[in-house]
OpenMM code with the backbone's topology and positions (N, CA, C; nanometers):
from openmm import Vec3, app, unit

residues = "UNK UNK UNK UNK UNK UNK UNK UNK UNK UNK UNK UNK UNK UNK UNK UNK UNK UNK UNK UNK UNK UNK UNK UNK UNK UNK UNK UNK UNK UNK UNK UNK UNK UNK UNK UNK UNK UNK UNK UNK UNK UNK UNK UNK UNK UNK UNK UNK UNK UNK UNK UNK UNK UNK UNK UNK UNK UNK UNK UNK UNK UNK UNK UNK UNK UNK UNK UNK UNK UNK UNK UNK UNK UNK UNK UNK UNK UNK UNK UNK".split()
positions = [
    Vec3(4.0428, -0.7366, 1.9139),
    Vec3(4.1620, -0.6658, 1.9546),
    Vec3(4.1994, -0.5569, 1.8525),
    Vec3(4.1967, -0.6027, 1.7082),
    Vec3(4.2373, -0.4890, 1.6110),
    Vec3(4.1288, -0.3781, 1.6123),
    Vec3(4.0271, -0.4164, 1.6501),
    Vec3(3.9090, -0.2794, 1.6485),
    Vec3(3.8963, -0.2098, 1.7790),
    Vec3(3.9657, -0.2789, 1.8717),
    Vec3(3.9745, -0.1757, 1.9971),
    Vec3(4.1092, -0.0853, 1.9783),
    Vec3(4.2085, -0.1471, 1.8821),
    Vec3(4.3243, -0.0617, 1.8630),
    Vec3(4.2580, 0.0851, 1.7679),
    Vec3(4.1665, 0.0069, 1.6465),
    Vec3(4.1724, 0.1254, 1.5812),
    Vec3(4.0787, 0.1748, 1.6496),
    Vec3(4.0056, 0.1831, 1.7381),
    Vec3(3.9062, 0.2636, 1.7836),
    Vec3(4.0075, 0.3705, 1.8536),
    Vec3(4.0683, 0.3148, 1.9261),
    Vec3(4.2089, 0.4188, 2.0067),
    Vec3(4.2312, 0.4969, 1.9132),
    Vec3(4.2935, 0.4736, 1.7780),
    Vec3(4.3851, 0.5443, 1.6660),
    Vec3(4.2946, 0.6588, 1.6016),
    Vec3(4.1810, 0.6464, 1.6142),
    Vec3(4.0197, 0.6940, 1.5824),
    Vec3(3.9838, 0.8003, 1.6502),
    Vec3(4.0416, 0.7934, 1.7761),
    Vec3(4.0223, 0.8970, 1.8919),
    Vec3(4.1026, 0.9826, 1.9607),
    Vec3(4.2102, 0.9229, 1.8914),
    Vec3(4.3665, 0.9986, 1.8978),
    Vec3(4.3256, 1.0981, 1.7943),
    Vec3(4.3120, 1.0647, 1.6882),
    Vec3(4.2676, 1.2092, 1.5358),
    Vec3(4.1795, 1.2677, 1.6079),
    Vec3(4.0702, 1.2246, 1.6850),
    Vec3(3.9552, 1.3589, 1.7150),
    Vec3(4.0094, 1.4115, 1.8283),
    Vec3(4.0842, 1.3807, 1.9323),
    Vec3(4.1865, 1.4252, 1.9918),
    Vec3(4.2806, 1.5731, 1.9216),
    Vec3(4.2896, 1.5425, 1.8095),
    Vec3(4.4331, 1.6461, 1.7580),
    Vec3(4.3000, 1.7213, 1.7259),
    Vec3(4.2042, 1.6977, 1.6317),
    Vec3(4.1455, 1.8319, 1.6116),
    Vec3(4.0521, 1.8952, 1.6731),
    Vec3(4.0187, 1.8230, 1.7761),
    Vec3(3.9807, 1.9113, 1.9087),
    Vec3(4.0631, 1.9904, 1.9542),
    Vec3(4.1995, 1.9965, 1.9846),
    Vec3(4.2932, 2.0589, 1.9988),
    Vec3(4.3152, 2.1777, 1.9157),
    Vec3(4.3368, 2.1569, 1.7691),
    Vec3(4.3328, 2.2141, 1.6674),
    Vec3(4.1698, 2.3443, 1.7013),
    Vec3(4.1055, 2.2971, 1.7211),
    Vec3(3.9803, 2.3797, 1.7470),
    Vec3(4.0014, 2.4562, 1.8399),
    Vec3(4.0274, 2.4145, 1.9933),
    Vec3(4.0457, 2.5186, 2.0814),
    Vec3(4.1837, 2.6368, 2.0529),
    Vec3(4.2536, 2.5860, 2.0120),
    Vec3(4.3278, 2.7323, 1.9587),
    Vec3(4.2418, 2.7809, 1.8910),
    Vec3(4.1950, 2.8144, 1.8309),
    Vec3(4.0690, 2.9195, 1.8052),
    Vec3(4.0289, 2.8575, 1.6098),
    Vec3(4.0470, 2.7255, 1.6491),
    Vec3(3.9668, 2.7023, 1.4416),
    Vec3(4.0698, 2.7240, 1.3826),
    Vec3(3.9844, 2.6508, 1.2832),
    Vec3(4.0737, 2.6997, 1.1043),
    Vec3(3.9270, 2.7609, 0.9959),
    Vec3(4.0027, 2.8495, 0.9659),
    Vec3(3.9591, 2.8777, 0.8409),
    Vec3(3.8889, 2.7497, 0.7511),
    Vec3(3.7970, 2.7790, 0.6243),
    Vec3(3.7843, 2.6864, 0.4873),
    Vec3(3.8899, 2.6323, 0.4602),
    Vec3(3.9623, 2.7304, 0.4212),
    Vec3(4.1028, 2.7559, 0.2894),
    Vec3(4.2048, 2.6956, 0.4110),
    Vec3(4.2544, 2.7187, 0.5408),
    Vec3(4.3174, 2.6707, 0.5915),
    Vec3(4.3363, 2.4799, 0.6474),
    Vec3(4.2066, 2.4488, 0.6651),
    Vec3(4.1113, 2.3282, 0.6876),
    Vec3(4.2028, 2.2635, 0.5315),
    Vec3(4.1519, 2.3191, 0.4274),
    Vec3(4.2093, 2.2175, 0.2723),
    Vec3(4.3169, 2.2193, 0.2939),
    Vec3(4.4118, 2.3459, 0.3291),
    Vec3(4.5748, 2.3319, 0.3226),
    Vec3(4.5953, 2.2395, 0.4028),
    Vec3(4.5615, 2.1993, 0.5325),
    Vec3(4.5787, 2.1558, 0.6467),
    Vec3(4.5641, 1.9559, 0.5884),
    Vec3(4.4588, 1.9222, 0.5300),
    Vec3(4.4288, 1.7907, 0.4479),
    Vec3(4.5423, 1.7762, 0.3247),
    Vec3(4.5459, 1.9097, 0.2664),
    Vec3(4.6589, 1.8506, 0.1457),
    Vec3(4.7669, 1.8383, 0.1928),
    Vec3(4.8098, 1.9172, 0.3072),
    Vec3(4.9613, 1.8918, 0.3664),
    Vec3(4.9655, 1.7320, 0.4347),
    Vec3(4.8862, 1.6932, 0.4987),
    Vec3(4.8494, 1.5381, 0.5607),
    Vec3(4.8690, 1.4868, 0.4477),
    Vec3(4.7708, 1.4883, 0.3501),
    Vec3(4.7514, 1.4032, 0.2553),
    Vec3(4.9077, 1.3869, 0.1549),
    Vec3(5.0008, 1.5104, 0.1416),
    Vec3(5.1012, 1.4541, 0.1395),
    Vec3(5.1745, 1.4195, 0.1170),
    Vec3(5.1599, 1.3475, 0.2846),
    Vec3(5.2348, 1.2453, 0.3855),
    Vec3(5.1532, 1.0905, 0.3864),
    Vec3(5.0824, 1.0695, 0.3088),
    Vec3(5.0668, 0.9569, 0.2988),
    Vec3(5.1800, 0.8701, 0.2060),
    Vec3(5.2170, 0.7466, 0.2691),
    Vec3(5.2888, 0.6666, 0.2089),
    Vec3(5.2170, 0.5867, 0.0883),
    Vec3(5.0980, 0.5799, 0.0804),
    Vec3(5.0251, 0.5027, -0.0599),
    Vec3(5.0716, 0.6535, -0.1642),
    Vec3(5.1597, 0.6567, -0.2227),
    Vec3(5.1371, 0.6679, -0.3883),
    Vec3(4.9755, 0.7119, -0.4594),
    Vec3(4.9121, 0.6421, -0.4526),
    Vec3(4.7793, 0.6807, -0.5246),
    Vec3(4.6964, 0.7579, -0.4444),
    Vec3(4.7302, 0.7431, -0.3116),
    Vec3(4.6028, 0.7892, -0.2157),
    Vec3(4.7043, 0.9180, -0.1888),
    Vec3(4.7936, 0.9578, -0.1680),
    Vec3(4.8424, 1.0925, -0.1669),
    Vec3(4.8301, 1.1844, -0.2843),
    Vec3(4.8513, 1.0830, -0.3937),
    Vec3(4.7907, 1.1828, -0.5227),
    Vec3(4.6176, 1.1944, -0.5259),
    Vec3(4.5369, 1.1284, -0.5107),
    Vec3(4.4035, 1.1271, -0.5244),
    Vec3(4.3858, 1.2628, -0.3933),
    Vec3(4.4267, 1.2453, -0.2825),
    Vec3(4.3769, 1.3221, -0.2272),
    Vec3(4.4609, 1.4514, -0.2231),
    Vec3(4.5279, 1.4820, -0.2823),
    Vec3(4.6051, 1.6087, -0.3016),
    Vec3(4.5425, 1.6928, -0.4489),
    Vec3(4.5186, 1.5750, -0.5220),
    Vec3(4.4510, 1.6650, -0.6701),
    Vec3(4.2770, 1.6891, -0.6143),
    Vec3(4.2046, 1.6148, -0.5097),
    Vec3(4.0897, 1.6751, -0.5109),
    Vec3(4.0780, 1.7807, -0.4129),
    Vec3(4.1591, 1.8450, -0.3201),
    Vec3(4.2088, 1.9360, -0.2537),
    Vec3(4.2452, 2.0273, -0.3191),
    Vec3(4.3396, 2.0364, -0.4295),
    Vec3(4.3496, 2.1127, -0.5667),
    Vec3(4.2311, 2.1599, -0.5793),
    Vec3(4.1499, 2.0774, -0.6275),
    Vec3(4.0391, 2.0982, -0.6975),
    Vec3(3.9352, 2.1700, -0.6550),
    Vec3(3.9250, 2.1294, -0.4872),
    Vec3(3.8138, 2.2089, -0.4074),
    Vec3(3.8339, 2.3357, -0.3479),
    Vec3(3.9546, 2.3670, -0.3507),
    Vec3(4.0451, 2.5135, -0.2807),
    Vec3(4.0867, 2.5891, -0.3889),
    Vec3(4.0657, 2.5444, -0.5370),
    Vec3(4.1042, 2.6752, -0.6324),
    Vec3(4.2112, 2.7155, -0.5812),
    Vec3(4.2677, 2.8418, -0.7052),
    Vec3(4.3669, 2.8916, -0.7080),
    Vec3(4.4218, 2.9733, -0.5754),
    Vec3(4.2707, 3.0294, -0.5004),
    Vec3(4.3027, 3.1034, -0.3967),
    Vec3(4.3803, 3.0082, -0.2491),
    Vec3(4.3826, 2.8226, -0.3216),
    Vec3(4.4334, 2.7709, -0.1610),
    Vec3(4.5371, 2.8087, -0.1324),
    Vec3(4.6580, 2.8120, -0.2245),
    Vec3(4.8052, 2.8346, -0.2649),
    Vec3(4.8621, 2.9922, -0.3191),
    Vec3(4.7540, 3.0744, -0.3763),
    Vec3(4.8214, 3.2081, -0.3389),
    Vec3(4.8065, 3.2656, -0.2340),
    Vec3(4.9320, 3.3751, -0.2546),
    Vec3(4.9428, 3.4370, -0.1233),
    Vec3(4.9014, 3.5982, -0.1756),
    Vec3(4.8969, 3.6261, -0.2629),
    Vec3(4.8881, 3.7838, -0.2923),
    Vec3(4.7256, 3.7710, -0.4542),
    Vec3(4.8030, 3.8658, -0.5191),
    Vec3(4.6558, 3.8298, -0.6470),
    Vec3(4.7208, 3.7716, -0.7248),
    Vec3(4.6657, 3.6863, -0.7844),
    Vec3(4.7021, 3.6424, -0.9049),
    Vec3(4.6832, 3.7001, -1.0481),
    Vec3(4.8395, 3.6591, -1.1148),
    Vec3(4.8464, 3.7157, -1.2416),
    Vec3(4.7338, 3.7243, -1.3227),
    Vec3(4.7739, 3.7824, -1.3988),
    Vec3(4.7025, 3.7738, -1.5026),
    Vec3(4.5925, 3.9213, -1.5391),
    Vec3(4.4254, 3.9292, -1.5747),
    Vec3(4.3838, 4.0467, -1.5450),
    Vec3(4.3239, 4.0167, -1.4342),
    Vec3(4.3112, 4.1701, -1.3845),
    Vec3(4.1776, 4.2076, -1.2804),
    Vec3(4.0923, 4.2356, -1.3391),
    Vec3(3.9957, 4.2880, -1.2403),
    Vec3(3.8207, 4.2954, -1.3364),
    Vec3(3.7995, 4.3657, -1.4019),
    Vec3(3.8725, 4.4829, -1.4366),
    Vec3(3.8915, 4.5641, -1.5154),
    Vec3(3.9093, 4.5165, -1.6741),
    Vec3(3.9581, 4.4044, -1.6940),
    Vec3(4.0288, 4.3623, -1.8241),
    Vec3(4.1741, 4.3843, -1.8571),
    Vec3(4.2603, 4.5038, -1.7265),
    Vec3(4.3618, 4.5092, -1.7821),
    Vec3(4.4792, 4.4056, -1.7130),
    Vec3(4.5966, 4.3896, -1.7904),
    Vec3(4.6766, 4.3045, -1.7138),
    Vec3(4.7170, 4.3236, -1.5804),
    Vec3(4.7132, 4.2285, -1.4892),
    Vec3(4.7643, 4.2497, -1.3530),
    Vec3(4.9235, 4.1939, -1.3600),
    Vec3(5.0356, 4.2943, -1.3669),
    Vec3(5.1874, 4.2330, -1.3907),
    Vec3(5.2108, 4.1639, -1.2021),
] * unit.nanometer
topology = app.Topology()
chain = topology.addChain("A")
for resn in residues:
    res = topology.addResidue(resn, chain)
    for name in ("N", "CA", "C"):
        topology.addAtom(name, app.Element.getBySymbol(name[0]), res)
């Protein structure tokens, strides 16, 4: 009985991102935002941090800016 439930709960998620797909995809960078925002929303404590710092980790600086980031450009000079 519990594995025919989670099989349901299993097919409900490929459900949403089938959905998610026919509006026309996500992006890489959108796909990670899309997991770190889920991720969260997890109620475990450890498993919202574990999976939010390796989402960090795999989306670089570019997951979370929106314009360039400080600092220099390729030039060497400062970007204010």
């Amino acid at each position: 009985m519990q594995s025919e439930k989670r099989a349901e709960e299993n097919e409900h998620c490929r459900q949403i991102v089938r959905e998610i797909n026919l509006q026309g995809g996500l992006t890489q960078r959108q796909t990670l935002m899309l997991i770190y925002l889920l991720g969260s929303e997890l109620e475990n404590v450890e498993q919202m941090r574990a999976v939010t710092k390796l989402v960090r980790e795999l989306g670089g600086n570019e997951l979370f800016l929106i314009g360039e980031p400080e600092g220099e450009v390729e030039d060497g000079t400062p970007n204010a």
